[in-house]
N, CA and C atoms as a LAMMPS dump frame, in Angstrom:
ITEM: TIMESTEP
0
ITEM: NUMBER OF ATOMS
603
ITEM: BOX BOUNDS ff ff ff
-5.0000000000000000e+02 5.0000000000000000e+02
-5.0000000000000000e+02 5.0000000000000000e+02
-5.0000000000000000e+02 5.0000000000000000e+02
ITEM: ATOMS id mol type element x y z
1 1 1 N -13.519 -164.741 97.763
2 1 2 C -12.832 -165.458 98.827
3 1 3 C -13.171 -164.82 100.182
4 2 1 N -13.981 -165.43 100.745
5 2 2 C -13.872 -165.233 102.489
6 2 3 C -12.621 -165.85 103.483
7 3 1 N -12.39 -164.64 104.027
8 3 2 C -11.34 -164.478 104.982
9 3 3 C -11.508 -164.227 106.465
10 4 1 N -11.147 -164.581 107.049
11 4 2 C -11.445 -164.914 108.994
12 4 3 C -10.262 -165.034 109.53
13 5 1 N -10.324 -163.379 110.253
14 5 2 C -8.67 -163.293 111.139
15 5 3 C -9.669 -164.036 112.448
16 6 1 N -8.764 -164.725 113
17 6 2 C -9.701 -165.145 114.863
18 6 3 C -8.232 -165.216 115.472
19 7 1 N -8.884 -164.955 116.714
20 7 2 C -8.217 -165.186 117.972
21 7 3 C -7.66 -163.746 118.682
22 8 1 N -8.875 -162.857 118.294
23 8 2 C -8.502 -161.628 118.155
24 8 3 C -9.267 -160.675 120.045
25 9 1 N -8.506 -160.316 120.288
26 9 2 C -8.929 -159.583 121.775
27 9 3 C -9.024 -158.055 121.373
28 10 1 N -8.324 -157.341 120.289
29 10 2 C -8.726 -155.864 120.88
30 10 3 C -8.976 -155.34 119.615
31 11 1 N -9.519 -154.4 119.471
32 11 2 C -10.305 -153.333 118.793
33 11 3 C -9.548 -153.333 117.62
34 12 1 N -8.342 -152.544 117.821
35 12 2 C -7.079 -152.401 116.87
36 12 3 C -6.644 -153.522 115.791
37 13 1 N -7.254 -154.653 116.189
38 13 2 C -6.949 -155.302 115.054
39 13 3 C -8.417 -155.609 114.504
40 14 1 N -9.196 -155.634 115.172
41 14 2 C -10.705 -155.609 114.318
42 14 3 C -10.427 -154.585 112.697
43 15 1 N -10.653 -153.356 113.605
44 15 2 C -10.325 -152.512 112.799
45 15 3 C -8.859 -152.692 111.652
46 16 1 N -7.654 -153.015 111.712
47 16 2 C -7.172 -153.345 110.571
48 16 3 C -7.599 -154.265 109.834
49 17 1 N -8.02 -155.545 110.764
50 17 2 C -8.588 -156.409 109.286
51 17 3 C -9.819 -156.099 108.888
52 18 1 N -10.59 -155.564 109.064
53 18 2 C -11.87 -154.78 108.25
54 18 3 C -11.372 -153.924 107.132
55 19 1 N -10.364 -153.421 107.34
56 19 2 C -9.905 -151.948 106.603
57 19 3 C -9.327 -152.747 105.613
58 20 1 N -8.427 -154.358 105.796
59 20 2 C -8.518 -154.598 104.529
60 20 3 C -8.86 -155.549 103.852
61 21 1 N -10.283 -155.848 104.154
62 21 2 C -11.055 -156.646 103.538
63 21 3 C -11.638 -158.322 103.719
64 22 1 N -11.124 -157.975 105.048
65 22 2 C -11.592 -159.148 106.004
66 22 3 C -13.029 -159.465 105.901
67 23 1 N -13.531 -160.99 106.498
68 23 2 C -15.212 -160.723 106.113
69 23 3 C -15.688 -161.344 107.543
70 24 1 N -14.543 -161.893 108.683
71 24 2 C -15.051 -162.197 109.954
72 24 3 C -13.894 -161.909 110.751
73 25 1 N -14.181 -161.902 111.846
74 25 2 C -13.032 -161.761 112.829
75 25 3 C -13.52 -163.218 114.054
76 26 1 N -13.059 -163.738 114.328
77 26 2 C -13.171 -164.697 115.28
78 26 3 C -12.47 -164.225 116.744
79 27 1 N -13.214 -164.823 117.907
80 27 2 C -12.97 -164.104 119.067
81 27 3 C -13.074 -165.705 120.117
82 28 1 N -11.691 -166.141 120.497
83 28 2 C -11.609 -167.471 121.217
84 28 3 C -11.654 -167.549 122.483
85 29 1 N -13.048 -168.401 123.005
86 29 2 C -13.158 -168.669 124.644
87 29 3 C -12.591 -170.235 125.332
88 30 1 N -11.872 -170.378 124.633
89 30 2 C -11.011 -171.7 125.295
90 30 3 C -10.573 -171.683 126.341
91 31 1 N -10.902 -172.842 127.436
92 31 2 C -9.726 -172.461 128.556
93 31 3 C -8.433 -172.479 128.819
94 32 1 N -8.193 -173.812 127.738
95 32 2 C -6.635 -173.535 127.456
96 32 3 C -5.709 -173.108 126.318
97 33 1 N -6.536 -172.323 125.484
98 33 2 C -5.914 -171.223 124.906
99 33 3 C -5.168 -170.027 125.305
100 34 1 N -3.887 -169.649 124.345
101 34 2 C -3.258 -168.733 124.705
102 34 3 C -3.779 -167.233 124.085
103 35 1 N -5.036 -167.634 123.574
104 35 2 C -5.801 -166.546 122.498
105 35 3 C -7.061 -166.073 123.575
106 36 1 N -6.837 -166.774 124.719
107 36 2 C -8.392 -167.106 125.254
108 36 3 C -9.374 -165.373 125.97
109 37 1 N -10.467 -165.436 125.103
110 37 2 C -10.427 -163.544 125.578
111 37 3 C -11.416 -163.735 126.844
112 38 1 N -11.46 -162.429 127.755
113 38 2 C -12.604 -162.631 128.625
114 38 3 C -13.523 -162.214 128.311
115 39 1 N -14.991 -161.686 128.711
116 39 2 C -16.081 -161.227 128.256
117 39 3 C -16.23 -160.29 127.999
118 40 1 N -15.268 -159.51 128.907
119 40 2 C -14.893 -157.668 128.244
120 40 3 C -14.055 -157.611 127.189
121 41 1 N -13.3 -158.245 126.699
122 41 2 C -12.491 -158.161 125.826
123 41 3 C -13.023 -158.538 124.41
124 42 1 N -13.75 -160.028 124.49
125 42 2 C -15.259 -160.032 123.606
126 42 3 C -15.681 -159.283 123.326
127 43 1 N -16.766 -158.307 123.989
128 43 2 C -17.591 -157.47 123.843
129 43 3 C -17.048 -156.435 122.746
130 44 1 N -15.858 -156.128 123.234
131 44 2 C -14.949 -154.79 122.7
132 44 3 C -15.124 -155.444 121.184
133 45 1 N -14.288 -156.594 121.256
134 45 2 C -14.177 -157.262 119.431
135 45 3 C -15.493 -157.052 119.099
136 46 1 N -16.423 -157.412 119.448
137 46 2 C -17.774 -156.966 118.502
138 46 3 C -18.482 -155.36 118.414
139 47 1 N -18.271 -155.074 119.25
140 47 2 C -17.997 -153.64 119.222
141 47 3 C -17.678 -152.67 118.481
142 48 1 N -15.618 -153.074 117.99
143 48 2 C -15.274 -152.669 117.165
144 48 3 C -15.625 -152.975 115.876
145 49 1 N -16.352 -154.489 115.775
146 49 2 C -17.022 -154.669 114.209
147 49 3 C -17.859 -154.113 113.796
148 50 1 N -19.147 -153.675 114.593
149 50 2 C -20.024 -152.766 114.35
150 50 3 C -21.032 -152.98 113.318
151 51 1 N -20.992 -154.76 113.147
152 51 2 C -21.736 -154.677 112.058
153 51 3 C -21.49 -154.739 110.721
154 52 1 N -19.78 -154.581 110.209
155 52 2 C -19.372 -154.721 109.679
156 52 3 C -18.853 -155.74 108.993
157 53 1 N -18.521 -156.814 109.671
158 53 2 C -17.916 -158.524 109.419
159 53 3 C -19.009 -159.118 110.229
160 54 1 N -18.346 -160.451 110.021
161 54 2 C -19.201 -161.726 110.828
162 54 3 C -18.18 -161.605 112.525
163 55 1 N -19.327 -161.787 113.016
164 55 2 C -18.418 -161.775 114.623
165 55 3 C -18.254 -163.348 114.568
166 56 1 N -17.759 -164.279 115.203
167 56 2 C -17.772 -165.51 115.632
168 56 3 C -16.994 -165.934 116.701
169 57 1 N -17.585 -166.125 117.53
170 57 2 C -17.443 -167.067 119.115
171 57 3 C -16.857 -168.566 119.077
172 58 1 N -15.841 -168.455 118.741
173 58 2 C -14.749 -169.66 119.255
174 58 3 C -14.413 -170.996 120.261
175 59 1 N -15.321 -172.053 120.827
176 59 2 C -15.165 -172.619 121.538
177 59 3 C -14.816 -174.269 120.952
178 60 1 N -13.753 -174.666 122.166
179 60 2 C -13.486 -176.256 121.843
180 60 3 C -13.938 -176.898 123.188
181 61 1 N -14.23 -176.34 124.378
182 61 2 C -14.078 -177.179 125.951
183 61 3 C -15.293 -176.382 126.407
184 62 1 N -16.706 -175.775 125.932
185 62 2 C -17.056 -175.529 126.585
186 62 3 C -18.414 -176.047 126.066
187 63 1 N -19.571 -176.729 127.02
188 63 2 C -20.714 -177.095 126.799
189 63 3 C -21.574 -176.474 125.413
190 64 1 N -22.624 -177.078 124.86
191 64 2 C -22.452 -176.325 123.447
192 64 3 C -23.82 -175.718 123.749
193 65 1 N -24.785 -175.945 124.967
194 65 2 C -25.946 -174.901 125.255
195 65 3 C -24.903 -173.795 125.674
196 66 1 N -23.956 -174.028 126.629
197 66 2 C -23.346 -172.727 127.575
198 66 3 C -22.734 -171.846 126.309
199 67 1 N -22.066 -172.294 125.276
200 67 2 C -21.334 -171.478 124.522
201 67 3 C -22.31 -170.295 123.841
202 68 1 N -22.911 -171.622 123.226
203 68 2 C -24.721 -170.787 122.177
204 68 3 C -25.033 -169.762 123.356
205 69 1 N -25.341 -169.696 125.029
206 69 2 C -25.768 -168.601 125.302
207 69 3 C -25.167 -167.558 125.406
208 70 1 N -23.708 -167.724 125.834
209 70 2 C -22.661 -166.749 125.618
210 70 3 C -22.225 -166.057 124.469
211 71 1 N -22.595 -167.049 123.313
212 71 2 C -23.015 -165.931 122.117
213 71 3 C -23.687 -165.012 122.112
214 72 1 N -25.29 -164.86 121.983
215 72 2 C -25.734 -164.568 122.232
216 72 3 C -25.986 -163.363 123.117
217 73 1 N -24.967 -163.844 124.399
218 73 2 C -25.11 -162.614 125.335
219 73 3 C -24.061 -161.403 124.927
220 74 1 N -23.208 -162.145 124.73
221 74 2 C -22.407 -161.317 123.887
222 74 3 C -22 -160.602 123.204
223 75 1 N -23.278 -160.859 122.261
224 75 2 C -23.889 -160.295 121.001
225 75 3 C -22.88 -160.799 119.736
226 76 1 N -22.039 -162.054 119.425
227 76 2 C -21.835 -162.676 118.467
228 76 3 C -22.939 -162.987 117.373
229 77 1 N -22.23 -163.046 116.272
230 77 2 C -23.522 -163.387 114.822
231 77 3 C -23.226 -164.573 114.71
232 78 1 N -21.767 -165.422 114.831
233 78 2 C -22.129 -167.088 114.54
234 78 3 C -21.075 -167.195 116.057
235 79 1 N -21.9 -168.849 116.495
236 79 2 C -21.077 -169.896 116.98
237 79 3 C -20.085 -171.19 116.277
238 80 1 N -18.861 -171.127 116.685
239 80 2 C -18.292 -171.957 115.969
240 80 3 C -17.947 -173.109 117.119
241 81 1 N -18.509 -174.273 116.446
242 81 2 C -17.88 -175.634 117.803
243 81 3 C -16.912 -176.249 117.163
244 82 1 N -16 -176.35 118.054
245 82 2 C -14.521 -176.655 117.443
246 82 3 C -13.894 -177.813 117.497
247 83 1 N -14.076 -178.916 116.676
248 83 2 C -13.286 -180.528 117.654
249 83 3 C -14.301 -181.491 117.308
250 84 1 N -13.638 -183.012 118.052
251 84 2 C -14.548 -183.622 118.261
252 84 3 C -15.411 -183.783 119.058
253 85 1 N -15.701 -183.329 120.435
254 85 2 C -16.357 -183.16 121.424
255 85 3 C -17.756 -182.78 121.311
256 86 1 N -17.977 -182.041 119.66
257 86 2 C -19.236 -181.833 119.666
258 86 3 C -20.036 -182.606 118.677
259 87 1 N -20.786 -183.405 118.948
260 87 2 C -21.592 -184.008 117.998
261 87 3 C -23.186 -183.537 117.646
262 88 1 N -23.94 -183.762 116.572
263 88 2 C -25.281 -183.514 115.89
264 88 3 C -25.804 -183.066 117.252
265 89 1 N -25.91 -183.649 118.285
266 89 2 C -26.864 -183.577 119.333
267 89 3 C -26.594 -181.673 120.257
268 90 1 N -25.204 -181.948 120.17
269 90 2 C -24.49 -180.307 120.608
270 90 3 C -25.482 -179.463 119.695
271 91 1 N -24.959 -179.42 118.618
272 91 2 C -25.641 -178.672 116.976
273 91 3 C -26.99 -178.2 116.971
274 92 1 N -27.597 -179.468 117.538
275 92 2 C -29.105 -178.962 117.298
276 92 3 C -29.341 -178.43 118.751
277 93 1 N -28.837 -178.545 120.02
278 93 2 C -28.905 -177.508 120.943
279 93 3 C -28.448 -176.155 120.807
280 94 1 N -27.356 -176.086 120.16
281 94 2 C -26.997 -174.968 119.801
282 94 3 C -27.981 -173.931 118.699
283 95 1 N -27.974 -174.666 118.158
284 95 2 C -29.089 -174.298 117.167
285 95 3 C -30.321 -173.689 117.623
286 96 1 N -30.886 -174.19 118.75
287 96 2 C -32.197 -173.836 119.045
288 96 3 C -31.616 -172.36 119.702
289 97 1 N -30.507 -172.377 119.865
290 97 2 C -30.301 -171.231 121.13
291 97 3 C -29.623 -169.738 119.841
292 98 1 N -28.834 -169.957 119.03
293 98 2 C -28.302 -169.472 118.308
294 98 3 C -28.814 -169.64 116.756
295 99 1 N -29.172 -168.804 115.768
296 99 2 C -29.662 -169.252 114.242
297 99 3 C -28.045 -170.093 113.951
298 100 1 N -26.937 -169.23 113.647
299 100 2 C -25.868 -169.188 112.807
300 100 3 C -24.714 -170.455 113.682
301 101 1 N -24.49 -172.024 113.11
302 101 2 C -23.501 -172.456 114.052
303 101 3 C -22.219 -172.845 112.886
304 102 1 N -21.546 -172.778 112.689
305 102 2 C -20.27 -173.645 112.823
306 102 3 C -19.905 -174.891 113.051
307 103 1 N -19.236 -175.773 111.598
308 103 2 C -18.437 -176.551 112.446
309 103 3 C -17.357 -176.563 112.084
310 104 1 N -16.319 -176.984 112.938
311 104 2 C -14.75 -176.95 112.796
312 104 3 C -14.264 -178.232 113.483
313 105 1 N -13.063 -178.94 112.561
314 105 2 C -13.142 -179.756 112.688
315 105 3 C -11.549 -180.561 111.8
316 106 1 N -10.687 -180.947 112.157
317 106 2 C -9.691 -181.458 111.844
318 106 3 C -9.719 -182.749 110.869
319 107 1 N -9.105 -183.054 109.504
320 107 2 C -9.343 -184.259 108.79
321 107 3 C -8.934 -185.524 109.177
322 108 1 N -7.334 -185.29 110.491
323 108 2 C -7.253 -186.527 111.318
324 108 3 C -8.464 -187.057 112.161
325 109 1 N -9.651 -186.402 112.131
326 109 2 C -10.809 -187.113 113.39
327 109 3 C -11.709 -187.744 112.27
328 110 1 N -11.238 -187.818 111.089
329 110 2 C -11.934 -188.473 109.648
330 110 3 C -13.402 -187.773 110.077
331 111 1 N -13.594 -186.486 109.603
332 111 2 C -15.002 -186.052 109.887
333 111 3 C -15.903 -186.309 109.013
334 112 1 N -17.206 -186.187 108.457
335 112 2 C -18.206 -185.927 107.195
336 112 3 C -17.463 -184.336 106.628
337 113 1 N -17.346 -184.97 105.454
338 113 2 C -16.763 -183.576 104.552
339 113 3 C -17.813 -182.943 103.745
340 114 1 N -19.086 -183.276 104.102
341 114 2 C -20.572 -182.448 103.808
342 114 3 C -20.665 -181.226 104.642
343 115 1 N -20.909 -180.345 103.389
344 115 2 C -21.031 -178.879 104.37
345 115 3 C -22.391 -179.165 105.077
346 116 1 N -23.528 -179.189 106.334
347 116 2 C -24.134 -178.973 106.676
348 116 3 C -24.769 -180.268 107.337
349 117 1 N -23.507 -181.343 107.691
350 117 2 C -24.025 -182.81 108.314
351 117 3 C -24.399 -182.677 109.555
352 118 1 N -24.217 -181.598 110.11
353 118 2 C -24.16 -181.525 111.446
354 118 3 C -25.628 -180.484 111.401
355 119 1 N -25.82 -180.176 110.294
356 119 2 C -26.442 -178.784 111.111
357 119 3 C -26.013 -177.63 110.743
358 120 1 N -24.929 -178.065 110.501
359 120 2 C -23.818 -175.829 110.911
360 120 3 C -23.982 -175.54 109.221
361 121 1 N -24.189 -174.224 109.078
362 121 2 C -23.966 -173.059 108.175
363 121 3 C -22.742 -173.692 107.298
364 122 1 N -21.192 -173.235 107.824
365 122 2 C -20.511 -173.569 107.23
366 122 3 C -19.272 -174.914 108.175
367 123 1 N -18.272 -175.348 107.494
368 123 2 C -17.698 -176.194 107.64
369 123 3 C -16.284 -175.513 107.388
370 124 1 N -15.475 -175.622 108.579
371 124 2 C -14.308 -175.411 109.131
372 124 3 C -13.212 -176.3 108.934
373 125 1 N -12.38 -177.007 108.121
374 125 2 C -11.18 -177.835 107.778
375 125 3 C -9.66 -177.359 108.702
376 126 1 N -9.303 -177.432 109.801
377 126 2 C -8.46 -177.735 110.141
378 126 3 C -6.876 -178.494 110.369
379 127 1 N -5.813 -177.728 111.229
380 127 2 C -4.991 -178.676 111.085
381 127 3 C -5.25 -179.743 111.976
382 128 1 N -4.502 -180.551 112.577
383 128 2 C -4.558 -182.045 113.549
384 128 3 C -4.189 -181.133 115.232
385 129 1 N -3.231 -180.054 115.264
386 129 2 C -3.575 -179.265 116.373
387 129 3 C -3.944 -177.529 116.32
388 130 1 N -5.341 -177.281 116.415
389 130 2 C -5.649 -176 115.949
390 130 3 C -4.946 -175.012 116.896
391 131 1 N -4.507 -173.916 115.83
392 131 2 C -3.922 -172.877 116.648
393 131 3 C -2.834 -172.44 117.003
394 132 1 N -2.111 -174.092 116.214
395 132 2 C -0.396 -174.05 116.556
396 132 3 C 0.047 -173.646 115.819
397 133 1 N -0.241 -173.443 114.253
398 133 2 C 0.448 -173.053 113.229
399 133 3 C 0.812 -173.949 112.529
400 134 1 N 0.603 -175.543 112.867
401 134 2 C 1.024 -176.754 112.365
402 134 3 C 0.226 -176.58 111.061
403 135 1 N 1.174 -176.971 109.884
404 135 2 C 0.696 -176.773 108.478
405 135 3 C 0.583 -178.235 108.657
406 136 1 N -0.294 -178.397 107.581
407 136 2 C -0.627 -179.937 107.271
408 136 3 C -0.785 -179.455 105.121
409 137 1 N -0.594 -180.948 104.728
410 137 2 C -0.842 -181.229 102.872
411 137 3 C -1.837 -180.703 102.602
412 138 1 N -2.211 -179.611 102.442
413 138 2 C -3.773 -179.351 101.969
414 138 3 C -4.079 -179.795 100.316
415 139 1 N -2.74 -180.183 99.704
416 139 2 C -2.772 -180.625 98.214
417 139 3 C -3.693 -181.735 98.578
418 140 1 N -3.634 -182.895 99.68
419 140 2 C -4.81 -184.137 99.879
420 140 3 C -5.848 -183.442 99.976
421 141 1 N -6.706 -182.403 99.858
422 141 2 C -8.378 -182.311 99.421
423 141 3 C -8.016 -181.995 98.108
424 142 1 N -7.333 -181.692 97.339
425 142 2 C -7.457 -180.835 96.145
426 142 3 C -8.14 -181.629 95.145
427 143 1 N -8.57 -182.924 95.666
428 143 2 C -9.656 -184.035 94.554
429 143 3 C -10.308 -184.149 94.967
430 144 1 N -10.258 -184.069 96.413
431 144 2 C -12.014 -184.62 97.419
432 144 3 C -12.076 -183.07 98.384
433 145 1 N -12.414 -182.14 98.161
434 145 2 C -12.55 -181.209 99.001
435 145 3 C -14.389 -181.23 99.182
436 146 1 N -14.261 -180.659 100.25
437 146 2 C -15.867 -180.288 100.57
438 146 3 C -16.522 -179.647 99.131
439 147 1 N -17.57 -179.284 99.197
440 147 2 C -18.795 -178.565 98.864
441 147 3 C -19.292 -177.608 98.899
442 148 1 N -19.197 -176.38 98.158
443 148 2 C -19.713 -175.457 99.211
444 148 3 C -19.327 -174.647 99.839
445 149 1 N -19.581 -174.245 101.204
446 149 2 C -19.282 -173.305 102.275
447 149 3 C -18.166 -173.692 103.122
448 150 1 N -17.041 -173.658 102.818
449 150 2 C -16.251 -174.29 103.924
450 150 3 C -14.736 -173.675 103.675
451 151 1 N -14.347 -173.558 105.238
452 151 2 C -13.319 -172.77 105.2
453 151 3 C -11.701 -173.348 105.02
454 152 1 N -10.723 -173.313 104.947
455 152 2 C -9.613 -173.549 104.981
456 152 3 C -8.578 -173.029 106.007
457 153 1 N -8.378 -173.83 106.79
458 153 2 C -7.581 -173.303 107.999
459 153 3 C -6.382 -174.487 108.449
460 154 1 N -5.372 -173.697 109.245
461 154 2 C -4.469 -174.392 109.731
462 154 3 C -2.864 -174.29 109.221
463 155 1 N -1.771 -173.917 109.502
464 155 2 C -0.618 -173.513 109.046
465 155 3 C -0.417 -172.566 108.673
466 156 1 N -1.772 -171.614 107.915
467 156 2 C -1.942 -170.964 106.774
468 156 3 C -1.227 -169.201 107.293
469 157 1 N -0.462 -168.889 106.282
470 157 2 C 0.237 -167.256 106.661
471 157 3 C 0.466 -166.782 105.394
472 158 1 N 0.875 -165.301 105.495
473 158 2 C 0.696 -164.585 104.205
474 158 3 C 1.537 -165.127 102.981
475 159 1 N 2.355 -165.951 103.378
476 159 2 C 3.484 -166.199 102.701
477 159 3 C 2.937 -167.966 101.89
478 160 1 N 1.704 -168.093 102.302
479 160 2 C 1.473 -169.151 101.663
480 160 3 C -0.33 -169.13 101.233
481 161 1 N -0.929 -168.762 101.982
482 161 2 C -2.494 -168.554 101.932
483 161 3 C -2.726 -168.394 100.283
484 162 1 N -2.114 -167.779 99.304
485 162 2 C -2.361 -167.537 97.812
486 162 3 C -2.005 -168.862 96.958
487 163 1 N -1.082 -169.929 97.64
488 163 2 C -0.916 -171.062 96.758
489 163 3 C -2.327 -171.907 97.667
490 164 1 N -2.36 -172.192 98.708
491 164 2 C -3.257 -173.104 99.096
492 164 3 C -4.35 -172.78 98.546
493 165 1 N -4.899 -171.487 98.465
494 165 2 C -6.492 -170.966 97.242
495 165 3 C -6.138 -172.08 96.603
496 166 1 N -5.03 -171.433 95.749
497 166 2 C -4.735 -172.057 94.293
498 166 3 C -5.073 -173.51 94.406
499 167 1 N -4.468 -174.093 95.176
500 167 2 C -4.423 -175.864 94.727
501 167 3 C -5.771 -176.686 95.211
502 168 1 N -6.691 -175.766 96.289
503 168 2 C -7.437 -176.558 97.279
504 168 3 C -8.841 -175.567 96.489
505 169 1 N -8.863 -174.784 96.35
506 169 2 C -10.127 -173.675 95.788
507 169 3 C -11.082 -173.684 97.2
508 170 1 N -10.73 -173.518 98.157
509 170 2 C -11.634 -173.48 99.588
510 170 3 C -12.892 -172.101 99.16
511 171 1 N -13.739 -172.253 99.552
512 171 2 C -14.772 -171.36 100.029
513 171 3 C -14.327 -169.547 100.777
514 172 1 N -13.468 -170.306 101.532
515 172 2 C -12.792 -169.283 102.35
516 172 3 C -11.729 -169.8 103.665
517 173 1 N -11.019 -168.79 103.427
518 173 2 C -9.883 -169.103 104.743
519 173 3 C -9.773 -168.543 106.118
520 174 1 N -9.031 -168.919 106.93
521 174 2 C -9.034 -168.883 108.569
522 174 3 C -7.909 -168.652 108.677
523 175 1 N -7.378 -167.724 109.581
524 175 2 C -6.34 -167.806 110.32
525 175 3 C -5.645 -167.674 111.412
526 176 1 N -4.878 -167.94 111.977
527 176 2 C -5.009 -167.232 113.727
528 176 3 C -3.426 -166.858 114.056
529 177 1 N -2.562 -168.237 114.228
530 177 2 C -1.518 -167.61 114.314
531 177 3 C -0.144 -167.595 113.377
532 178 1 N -0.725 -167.374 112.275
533 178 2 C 0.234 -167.039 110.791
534 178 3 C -0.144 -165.638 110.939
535 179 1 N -0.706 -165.01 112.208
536 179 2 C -0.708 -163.575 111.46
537 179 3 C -0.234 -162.503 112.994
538 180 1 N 0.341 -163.916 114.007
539 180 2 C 1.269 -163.24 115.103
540 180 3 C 2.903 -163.422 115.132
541 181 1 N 3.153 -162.748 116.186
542 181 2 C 4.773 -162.476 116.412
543 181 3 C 4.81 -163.151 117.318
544 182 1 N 3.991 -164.147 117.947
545 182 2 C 4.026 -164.797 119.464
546 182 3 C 2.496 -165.169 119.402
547 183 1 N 2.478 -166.368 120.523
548 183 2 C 1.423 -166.972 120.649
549 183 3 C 0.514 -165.783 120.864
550 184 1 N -0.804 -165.695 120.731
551 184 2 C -1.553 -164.711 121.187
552 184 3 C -1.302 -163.287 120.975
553 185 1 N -0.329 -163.122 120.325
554 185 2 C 0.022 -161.542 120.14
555 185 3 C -0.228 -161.186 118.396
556 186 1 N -0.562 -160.844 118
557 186 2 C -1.42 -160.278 116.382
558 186 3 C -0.371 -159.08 116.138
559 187 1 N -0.326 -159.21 114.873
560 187 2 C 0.485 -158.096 114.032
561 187 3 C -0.072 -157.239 112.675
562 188 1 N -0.535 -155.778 112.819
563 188 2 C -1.603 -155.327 112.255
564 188 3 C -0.501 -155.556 110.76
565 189 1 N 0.413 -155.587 110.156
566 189 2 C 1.272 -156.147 109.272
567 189 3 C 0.876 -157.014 108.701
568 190 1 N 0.997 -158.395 109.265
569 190 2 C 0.306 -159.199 108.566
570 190 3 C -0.948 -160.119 108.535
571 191 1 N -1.824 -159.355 109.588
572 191 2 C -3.494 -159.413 109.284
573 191 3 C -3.433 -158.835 107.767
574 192 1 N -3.116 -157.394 107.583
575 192 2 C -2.895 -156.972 106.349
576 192 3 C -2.481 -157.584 104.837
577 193 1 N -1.441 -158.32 105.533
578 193 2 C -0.605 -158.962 104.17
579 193 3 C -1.757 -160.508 103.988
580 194 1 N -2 -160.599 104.801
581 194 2 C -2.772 -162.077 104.839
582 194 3 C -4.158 -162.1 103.985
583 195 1 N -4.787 -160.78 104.382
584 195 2 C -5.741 -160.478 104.117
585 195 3 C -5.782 -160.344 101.985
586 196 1 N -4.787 -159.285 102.391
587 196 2 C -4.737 -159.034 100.532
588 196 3 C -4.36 -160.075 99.761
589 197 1 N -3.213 -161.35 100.705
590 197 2 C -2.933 -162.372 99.822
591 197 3 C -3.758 -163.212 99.625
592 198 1 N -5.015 -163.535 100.613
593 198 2 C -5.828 -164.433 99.973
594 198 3 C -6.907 -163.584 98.95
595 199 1 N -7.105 -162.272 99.126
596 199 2 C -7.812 -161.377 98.032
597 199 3 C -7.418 -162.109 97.163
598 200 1 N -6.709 -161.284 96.512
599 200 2 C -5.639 -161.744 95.337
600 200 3 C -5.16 -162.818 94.76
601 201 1 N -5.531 -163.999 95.683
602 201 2 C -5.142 -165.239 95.221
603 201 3 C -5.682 -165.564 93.958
């Protein structure tokens, strides 16, 4: 099971979810995110990975050449494009600029549930508003789920991440804020608990 704490700004939690068995950390450049990091604060998150996890660069509002170069400059290992805003044409720009892309993508925008329609590596399943914590039925893929490489995200917290494995069998899971005390604020607690519960699932 692959696991992806995101929305992460400082070192301190890199480092706990590595320590327990995390396999990416996600790092969000939204403008209207409450997760939203600046370029120093970026840097630091990859920094503290060291090589260790997958870094991944987080964008929903920002051009998908501009994001791919800010990866890049950054020194991120994948781009993730987040929404509907980005279509095949984003993908394969991105692509030329970045190897590793992402897609993410909510089941209310009725997306292609093929891992790799777009282009991207892996495939991102969402809730209807990312980031809020809004749980959505994930029992509705548990007959038609993707293929493959694709992650499970949205509602998801320690206290539930081990039944959704169970019923949905995702690739791997996402999480952002099932594992704060407040919008944007992270709790090395339950990065921890989150982490071992989808282990263990």
């Amino acid at each position: 099971m692959y696991v992806k704490i995101c929305g992460l700004r400082e070192p301190e939690h890199v480092h706990v979810a590595v320590d327990a068995g995390a396999h990416a950390v996600g790092v969000v450049m939204n403008r209207t995110s409450s997760r939203r990091a600046t370029d120093d604060e970026a840097m630091a998150v990859v920094s503290a990975a060291g090589g260790r996890v997958d870094t991944v660069l987080v964008v929903n509002d920002m051009p998908a050449e501009d994001a791919a170069r800010a990866a890049r400059r950054l020194g991120f290992d994948v781009l993730q494009l987040h929404g509907p805003a980005y279509g095949p044409a984003d993908f394969a720009t991105a692509l030329a600029i970045v190897p590793r892309v992402w897609r993410a993508t909510s089941l209310s925008a009725d997306p292609s549930l093929r891992v790799g329609a777009s282009g991207e590596e892996v495939l991102l399943l969402d809730s209807p508003s990312p980031g809020s914590g809004e749980q959505w039925d994930a029992s509705t893929l548990a007959a038609d789920a993707p293929e493959g490489t694709w992650l499970l995200a949205g509602g998801l917290a320690p206290d539930n991440v081990a039944a959704a494995v169970r019923s949905v069998r995702p690739w791997g899971v996402d999480v952002s804020s099932g594992v704060e005390t407040a919008p944007g604020r992270k709790d090395n607690d339950l990065i921890t608990a989150f982490v071992r519960a989808a282990l263990t699932a």
